[in-house]
PDB file as gemmi writes it, atoms N, CA and C in Angstrom:
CRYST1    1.000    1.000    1.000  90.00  90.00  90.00 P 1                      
ATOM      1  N   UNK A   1      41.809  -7.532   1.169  1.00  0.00           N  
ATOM      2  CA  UNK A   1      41.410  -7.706  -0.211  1.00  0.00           C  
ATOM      3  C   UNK A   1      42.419  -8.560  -0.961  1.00  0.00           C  
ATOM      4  N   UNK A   2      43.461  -8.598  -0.543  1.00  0.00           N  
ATOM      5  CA  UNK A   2      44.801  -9.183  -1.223  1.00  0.00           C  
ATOM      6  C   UNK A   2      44.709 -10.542  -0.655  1.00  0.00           C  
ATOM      7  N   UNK A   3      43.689 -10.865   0.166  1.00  0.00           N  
ATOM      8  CA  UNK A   3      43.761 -12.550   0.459  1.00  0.00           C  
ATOM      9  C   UNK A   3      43.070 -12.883  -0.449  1.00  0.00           C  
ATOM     10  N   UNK A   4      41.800 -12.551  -0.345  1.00  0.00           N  
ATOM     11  CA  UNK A   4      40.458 -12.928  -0.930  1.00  0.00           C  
ATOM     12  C   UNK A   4      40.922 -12.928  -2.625  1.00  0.00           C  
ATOM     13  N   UNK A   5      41.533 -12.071  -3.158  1.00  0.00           N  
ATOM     14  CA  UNK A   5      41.901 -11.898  -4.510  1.00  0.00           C  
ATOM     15  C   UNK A   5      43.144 -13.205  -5.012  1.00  0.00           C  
ATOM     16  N   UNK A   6      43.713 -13.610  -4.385  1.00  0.00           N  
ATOM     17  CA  UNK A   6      44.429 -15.106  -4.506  1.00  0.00           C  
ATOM     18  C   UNK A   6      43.505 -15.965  -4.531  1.00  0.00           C  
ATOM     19  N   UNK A   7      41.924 -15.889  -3.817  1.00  0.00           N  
ATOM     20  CA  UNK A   7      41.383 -17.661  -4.035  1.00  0.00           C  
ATOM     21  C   UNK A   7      40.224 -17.214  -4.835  1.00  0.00           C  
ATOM     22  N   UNK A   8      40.071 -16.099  -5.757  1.00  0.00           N  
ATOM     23  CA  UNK A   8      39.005 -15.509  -6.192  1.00  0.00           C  
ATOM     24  C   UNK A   8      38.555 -16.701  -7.773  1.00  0.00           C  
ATOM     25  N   UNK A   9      39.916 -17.213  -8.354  1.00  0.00           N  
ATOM     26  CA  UNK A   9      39.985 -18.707  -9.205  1.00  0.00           C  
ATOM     27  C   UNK A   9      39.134 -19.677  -8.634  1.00  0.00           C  
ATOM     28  N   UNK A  10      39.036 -20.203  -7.235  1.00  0.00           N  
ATOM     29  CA  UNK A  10      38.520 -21.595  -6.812  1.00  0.00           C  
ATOM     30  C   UNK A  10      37.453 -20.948  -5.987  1.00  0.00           C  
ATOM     31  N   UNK A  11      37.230 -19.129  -6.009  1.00  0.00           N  
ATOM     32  CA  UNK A  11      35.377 -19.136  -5.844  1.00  0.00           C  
ATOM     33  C   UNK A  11      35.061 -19.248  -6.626  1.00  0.00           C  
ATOM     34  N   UNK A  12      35.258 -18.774  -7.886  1.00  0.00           N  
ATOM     35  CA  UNK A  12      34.832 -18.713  -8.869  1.00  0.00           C  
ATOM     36  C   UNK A  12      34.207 -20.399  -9.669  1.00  0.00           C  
ATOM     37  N   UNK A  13      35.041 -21.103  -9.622  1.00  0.00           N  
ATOM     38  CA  UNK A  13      34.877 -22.469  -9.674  1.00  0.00           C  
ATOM     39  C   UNK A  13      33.656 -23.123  -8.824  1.00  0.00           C  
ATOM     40  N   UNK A  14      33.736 -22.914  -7.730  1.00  0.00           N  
ATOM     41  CA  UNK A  14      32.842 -23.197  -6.879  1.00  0.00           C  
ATOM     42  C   UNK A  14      31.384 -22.709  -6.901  1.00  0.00           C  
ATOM     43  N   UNK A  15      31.527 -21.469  -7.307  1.00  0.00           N  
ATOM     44  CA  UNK A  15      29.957 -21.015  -7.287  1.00  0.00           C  
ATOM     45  C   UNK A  15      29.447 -21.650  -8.953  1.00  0.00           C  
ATOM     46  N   UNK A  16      30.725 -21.707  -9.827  1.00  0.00           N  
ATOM     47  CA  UNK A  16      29.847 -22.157 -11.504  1.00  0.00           C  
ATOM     48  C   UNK A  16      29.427 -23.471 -10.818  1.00  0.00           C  
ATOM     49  N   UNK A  17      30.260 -24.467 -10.019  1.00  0.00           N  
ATOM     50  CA  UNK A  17      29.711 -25.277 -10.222  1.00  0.00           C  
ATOM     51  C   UNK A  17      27.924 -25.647  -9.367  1.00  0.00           C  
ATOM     52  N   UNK A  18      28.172 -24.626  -8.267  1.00  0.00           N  
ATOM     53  CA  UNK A  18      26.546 -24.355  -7.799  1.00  0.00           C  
ATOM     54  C   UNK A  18      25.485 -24.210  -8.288  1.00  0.00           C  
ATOM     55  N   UNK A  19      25.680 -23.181  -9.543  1.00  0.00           N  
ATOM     56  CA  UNK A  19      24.748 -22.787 -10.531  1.00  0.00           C  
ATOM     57  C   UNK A  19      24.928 -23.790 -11.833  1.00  0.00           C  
ATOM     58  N   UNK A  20      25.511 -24.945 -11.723  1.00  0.00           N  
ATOM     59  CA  UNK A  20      25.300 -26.301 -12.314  1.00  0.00           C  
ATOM     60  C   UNK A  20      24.549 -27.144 -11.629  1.00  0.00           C  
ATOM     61  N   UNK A  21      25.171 -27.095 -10.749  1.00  0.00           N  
ATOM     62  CA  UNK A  21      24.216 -27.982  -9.716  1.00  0.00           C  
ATOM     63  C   UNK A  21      22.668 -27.409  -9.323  1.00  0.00           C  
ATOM     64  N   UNK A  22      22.199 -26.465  -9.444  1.00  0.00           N  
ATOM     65  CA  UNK A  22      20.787 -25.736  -9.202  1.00  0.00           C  
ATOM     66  C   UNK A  22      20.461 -25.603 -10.321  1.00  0.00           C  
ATOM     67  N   UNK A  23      20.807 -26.195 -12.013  1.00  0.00           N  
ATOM     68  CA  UNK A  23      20.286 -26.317 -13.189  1.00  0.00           C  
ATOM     69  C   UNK A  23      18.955 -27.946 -13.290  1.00  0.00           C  
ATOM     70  N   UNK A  24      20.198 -28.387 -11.600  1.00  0.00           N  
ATOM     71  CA  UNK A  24      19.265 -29.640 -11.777  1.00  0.00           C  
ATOM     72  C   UNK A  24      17.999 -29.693 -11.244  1.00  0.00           C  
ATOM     73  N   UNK A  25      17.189 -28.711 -10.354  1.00  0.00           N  
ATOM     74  CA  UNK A  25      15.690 -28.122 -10.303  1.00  0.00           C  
ATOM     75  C   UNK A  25      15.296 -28.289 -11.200  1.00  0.00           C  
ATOM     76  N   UNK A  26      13.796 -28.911 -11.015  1.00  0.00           N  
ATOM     77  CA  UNK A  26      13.249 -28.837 -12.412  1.00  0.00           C  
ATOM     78  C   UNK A  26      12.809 -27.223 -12.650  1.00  0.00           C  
ATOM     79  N   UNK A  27      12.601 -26.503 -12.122  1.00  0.00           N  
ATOM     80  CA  UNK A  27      11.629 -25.238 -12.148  1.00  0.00           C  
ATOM     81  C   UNK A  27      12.679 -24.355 -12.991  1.00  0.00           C  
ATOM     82  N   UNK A  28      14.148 -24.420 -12.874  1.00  0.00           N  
ATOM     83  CA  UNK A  28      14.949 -23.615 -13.602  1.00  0.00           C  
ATOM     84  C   UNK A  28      15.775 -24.267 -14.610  1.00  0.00           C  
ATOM     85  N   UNK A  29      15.398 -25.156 -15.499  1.00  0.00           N  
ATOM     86  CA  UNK A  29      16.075 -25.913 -16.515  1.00  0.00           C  
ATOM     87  C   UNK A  29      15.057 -25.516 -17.630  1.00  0.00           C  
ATOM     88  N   UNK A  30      14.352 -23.900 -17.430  1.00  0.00           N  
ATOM     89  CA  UNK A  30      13.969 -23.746 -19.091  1.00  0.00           C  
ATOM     90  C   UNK A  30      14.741 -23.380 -19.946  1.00  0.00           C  
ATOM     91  N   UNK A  31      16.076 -22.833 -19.827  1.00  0.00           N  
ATOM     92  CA  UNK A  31      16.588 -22.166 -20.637  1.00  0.00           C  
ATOM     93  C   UNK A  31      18.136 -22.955 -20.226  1.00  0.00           C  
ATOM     94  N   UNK A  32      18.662 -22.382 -21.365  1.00  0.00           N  
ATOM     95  CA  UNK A  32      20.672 -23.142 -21.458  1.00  0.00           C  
ATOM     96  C   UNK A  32      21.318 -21.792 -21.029  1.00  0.00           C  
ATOM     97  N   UNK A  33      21.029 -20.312 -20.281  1.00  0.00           N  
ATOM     98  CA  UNK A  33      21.473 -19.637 -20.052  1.00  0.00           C  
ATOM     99  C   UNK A  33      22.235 -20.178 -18.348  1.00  0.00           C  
ATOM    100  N   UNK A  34      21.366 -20.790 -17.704  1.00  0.00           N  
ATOM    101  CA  UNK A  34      22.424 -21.256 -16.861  1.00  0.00           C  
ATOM    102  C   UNK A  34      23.439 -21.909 -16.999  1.00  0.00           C  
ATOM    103  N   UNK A  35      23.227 -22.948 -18.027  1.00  0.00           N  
ATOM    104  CA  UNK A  35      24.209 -23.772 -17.997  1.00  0.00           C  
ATOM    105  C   UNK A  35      25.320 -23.340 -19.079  1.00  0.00           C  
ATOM    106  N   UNK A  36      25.204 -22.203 -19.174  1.00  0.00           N  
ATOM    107  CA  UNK A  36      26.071 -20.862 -20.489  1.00  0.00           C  
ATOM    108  C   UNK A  36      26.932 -20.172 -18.731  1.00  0.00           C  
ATOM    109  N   UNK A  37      26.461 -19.753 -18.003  1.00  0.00           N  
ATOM    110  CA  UNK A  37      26.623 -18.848 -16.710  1.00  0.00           C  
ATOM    111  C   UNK A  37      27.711 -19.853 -16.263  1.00  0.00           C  
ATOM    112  N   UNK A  38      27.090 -20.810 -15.907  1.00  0.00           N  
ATOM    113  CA  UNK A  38      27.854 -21.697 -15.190  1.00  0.00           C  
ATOM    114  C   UNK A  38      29.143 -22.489 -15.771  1.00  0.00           C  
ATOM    115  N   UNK A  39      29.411 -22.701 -16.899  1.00  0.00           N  
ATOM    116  CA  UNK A  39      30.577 -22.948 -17.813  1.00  0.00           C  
ATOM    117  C   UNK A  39      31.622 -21.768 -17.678  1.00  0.00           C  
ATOM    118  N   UNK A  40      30.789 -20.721 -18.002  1.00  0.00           N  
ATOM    119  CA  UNK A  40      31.497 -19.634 -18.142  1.00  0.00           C  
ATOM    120  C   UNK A  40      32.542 -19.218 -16.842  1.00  0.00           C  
ATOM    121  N   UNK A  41      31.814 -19.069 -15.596  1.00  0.00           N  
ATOM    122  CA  UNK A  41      32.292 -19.179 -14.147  1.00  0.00           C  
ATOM    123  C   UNK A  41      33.411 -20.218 -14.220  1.00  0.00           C  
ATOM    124  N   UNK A  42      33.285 -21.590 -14.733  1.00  0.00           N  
ATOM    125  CA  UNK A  42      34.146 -22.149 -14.320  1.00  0.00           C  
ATOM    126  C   UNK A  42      35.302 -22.076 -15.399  1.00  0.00           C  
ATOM    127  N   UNK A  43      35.609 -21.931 -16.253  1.00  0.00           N  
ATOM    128  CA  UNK A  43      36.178 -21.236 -17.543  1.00  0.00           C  
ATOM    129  C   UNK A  43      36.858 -20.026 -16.798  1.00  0.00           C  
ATOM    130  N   UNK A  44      36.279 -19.092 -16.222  1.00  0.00           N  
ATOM    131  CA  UNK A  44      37.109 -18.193 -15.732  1.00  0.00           C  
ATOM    132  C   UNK A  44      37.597 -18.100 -14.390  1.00  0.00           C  
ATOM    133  N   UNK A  45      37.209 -19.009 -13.918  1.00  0.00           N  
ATOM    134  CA  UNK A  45      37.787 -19.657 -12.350  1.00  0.00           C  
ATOM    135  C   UNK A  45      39.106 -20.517 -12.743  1.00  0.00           C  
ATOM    136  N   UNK A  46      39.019 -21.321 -13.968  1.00  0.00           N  
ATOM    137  CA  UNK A  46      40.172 -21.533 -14.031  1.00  0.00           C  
ATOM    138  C   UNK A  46      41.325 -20.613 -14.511  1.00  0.00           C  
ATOM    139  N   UNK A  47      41.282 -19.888 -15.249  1.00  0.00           N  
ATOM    140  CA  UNK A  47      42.099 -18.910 -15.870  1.00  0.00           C  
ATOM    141  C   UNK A  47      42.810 -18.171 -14.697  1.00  0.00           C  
ATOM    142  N   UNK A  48      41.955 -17.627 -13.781  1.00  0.00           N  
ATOM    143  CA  UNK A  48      42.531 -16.690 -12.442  1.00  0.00           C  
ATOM    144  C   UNK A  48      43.502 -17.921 -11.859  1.00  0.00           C  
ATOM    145  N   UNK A  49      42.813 -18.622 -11.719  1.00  0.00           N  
ATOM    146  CA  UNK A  49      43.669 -19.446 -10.788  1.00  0.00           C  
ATOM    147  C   UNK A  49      44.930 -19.905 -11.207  1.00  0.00           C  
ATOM    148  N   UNK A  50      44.847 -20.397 -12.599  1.00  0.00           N  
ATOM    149  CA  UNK A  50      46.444 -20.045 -13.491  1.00  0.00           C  
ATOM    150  C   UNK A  50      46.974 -19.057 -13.297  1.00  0.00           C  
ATOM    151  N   UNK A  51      46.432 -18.085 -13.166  1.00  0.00           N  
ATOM    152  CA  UNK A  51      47.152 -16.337 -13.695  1.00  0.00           C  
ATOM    153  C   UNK A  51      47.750 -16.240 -12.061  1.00  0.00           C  
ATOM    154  N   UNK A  52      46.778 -16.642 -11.095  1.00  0.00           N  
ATOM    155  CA  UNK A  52      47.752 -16.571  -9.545  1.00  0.00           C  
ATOM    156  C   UNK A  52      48.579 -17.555  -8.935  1.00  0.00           C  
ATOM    157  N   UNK A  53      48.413 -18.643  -9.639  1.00  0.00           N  
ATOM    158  CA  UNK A  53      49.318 -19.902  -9.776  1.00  0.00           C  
ATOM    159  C   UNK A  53      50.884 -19.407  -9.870  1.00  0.00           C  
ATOM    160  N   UNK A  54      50.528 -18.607 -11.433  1.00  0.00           N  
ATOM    161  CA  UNK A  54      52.231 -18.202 -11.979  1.00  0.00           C  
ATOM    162  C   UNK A  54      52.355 -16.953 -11.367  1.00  0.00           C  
ATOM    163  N   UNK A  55      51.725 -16.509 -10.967  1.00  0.00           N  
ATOM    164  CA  UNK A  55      52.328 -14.547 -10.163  1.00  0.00           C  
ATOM    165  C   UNK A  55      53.265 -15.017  -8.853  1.00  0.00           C  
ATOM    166  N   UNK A  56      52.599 -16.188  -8.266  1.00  0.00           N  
ATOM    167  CA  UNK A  56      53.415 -16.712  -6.968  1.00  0.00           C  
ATOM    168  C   UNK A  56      54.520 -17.336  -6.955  1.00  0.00           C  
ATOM    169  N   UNK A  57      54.361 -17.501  -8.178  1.00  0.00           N  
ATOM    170  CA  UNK A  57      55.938 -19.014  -8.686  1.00  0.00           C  
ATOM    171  C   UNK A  57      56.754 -18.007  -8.944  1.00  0.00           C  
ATOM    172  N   UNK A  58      58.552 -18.536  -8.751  1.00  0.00           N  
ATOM    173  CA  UNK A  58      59.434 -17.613  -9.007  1.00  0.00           C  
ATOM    174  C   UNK A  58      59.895 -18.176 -10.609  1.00  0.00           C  
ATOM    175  N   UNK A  59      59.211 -18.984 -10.867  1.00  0.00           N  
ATOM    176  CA  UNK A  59      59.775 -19.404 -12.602  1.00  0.00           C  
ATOM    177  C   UNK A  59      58.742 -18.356 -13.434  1.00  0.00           C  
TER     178      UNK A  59                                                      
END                                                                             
């Protein structure tokens, strides 16, 4: 669990940007809730990945 929880920032990144990329279907571009989901994912994919960036650094 302690691996997976270090790259949990750049899944996180990765899947918003999936569910950006599957906004581009036409069948699921009725609503801006994906593209609300998918910001959001990557918004907090980056944050983790800062927050485990500096837990690893000795500064």
């Amino acid at each position: 669990m302690k691996k997976i929880s270090q790259y949990l920032g750049i899944i996180l990144i990765i899947i918003g940007t999936l569910v950006l990329v599957a906004t581009r279907i036409p069948s699921l571009t009725s609503s801006n809730a994906m593209l609300l989901s998918g910001l959001l994912l990557i918004v907090a994919g980056i944050i983790l990945h800062i927050r485990s960036i500096k837990h690893q650094s000795n500064y």
